[in-house]
GUTINU-602308 format. One record per atom (N, C-alpha, C): residue in one letter; x negated, y negated, z negated. Coordinates in steps of 0.02 Angstrom, whole numbers, padded with zeros to 5 digits, always signed. Example, Ala and Ser with C-alpha at 12.3 -4.5 7.8 and 13.67 -1.06 7.14 Angstrom:
2
A-00660+00284-00390/A-00615+00225-00390/A-00660+00165-00390/S-00642+00112-00354/S-00684+00053-00357/S-00645-00002-00394/
# end
This chain:
151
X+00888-00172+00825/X+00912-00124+00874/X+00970-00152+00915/X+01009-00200+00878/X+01086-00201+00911/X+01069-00265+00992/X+01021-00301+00986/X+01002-00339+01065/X+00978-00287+01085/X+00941-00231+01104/X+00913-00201+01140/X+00962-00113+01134/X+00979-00101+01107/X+01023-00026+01115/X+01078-00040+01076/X+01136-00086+01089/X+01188-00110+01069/X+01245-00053+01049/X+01251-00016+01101/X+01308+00051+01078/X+01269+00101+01040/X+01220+00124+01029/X+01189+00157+00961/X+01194+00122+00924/X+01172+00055+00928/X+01170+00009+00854/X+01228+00035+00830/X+01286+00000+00865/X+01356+00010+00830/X+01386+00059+00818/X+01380+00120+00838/X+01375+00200+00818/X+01353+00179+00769/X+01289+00191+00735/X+01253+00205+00688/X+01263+00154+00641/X+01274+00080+00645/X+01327+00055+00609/X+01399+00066+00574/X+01435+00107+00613/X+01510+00112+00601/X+01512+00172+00564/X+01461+00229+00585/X+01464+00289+00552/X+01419+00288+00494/X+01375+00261+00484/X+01312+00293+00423/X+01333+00212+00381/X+01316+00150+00404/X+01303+00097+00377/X+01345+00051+00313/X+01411+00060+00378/X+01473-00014+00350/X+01516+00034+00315/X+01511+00092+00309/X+01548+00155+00257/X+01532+00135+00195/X+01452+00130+00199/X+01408+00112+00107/X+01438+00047+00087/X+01420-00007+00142/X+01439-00068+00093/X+01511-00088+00102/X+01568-00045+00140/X+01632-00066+00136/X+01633-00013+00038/X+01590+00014+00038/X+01624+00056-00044/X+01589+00022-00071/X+01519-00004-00076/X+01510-00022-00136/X+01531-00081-00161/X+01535-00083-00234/X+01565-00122-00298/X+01502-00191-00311/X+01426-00169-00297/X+01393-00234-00309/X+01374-00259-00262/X+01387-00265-00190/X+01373-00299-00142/X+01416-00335-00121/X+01400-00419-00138/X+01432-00474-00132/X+01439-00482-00060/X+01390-00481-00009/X+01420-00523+00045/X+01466-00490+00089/X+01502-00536+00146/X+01524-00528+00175/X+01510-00455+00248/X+01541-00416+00223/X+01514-00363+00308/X+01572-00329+00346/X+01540-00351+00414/X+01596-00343+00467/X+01595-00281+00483/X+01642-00267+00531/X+01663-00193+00546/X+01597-00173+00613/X+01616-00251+00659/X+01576-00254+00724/X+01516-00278+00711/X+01483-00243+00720/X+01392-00272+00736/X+01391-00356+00767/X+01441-00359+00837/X+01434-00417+00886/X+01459-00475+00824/X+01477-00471+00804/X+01525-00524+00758/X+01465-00533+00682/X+01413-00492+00692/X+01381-00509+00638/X+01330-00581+00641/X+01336-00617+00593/X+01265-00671+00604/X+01190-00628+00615/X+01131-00667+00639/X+01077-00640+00618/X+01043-00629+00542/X+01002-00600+00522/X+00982-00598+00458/X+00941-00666+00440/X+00948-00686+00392/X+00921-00736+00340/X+00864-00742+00311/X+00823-00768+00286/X+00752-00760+00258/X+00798-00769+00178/X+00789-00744+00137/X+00806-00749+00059/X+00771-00786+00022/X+00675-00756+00037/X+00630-00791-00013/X+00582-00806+00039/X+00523-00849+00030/X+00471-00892+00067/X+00430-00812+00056/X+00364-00811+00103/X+00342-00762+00111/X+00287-00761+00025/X+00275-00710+00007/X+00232-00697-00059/X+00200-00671-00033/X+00126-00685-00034/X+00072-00663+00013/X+00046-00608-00043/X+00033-00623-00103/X+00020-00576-00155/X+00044-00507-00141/X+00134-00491-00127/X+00174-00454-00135/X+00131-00410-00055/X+00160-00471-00021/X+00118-00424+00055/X+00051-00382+00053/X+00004-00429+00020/X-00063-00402+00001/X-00060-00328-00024/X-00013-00313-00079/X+00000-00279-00089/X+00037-00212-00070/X+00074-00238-00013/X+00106-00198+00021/X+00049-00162+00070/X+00023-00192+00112/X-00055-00187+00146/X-00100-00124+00118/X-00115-00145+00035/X-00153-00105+00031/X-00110-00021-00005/X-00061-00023-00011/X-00022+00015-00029/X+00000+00066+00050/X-00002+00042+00104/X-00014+00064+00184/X-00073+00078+00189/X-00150+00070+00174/X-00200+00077+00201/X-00222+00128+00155/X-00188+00127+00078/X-00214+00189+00023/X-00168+00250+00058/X-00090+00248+00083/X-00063+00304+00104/X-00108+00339+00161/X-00127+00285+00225/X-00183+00326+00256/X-00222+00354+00267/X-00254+00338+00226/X-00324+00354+00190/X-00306+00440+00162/X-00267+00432+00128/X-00242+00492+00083/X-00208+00555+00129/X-00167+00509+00187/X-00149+00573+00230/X-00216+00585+00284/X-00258+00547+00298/X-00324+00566+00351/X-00370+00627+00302/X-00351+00607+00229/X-00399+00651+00186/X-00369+00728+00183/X-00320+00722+00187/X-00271+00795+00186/X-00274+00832+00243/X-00278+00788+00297/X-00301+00805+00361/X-00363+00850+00383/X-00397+00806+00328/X-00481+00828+00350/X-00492+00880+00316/X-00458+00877+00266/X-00454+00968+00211/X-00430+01005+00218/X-00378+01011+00259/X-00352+01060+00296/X-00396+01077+00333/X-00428+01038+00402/X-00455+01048+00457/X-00516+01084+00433/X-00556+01070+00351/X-00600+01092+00321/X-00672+01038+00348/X-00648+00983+00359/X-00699+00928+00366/X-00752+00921+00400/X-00818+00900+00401/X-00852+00902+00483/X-00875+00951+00480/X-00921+00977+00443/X-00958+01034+00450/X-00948+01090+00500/X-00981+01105+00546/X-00961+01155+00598/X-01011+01222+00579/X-00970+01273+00584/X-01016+01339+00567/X-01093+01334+00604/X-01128+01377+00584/X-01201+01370+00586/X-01202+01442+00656/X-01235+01440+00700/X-01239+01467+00761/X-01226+01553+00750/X-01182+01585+00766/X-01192+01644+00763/X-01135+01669+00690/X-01138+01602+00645/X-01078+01621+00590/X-00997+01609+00625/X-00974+01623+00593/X-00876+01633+00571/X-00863+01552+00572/X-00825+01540+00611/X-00784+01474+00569/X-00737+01489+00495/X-00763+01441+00467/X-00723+01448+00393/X-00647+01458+00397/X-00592+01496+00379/X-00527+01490+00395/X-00486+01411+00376/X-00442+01378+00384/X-00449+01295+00357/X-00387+01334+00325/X-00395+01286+00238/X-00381+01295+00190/X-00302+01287+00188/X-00250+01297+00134/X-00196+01283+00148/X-00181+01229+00094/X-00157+01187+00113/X-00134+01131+00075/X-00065+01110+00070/X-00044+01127+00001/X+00036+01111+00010/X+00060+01046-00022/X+00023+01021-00058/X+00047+00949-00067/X-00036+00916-00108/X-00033+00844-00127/X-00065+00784-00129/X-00039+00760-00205/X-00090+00778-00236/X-00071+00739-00319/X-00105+00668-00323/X-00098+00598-00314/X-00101+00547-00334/X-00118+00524-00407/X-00155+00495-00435/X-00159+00501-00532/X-00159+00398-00498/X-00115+00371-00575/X-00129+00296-00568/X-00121+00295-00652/X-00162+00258-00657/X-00174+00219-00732/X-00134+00169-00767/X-00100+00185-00796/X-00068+00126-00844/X-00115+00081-00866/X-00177+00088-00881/X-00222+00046-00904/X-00297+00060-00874/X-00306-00021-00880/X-00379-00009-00867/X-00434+00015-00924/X-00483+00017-00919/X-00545+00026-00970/X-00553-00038-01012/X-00591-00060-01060/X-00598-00124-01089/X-00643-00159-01048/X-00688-00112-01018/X-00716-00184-00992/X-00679-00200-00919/X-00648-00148-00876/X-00626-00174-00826/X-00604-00219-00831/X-00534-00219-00897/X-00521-00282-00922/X-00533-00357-00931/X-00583-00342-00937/X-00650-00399-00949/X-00681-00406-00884/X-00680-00375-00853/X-00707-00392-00758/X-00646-00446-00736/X-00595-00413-00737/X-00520-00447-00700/X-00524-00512-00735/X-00531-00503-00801/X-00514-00570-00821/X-00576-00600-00814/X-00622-00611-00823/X-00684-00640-00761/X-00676-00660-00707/X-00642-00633-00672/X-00633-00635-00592/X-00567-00694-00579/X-00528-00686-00642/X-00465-00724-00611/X-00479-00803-00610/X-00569-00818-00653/X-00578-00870-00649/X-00609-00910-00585/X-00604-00883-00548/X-00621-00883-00480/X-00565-00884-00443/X-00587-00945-00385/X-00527-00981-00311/X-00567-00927-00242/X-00506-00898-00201/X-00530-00868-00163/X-00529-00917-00091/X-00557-00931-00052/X-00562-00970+00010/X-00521-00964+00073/X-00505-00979+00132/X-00472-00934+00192/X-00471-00889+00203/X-00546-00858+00203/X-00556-00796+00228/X-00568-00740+00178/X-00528-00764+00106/X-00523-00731+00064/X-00578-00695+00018/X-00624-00744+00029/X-00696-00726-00017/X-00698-00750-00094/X-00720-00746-00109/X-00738-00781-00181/X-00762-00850-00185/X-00751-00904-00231/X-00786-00968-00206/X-00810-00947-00278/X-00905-00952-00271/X-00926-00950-00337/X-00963-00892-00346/X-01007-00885-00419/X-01063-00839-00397/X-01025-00781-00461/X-00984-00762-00435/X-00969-00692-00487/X-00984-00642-00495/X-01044-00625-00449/X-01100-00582-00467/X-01121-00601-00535/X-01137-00662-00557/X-01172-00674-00593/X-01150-00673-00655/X-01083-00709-00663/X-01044-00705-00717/X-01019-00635-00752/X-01037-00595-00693/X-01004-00521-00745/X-01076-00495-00764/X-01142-00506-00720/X-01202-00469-00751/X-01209-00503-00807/X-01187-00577-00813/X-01181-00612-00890/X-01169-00565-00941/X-01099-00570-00918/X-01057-00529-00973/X-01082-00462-01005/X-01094-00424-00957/X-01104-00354-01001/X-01181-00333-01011/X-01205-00274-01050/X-01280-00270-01043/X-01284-00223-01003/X-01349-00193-00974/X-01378-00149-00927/X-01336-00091-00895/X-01314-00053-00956/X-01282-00014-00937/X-01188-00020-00908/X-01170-00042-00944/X-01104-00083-00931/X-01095-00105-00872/X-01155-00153-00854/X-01147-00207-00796/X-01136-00162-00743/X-01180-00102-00716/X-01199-00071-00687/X-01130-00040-00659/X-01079-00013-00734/X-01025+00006-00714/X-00978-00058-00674/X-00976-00115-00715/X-00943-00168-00705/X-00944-00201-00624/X-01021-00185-00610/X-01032-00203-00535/X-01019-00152-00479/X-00994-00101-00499/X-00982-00042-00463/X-00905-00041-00447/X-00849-00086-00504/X-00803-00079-00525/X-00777-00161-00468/X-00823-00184-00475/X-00798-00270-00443/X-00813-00278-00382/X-00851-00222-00360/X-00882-00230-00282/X-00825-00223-00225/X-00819-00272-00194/X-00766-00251-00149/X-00782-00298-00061/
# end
């Protein structure tokens, strides 16, 4: 903000910002009063593409989740049938999320399958891991297993 809207920056610096880290007790570095007098910011760590990856799909699951809340409210495509009522759209006051501490045993056994596998540029699989998990499990299993690995 501070090259392009310099007197907000420093407002919003002097009042909300350099208050926190002039008090706090575990923040080592150095911070100035003036924005102009500050260096630019630093890179800390080399980029972790993993971490990003992750960040990515942690942005594309929030969307997903608010387009879905969206569409349940709105009460989704279905349009009344000629001559009926539109449905009233539902009220939705919040979004319960469930995440697993653990996987299943065999998911288990998928992942660790899978980690034996190099992924390429374009982030494919090098290698036939279709094959290696229909190895692994029998008929019914696989079925889950390939449902579970498909991506």
């Amino acid at each position: 903000m501070n090259p392009i809207i310099p007197h907000y920056a420093q407002y919003c610096w002097s009042k909300y910002v350099y208050p926190v880290f002039k008090a706090s007790t575990n923040y080592d570095h150095v911070v100035k009063e003036n924005l102009v007098h500050c260096a630019w910011p630093k890179i800390s760590a080399p980029y972790d593409k993993i971490a990003g990856d992750r960040l990515e799909f942690l942005k594309k699951s929030k969307s997903t989740i608010r387009d879905g809340l969206d569409k349940a409210k709105s009460g989704g495509k279905k349009k009344p049938k000629k001559g009926a009522e539109a449905e009233a759209p539902k009220v939705f006051e919040k979004c319960i999320v469930f995440v697993a501490k653990e996987y299943p045993e065999f998911k288990k056994q998928c992942l660790t399958i899978l980690q034996g596998f190099e992924f390429d540029e374009e982030n494919k699989i090098v290698g036939d891991h279709i094959g290696a998990i229909r190895d692994a499990f029998d008929k019914k299993q696989g079925g889950l297993a390939m449902k579970f690995v498909s991506f």
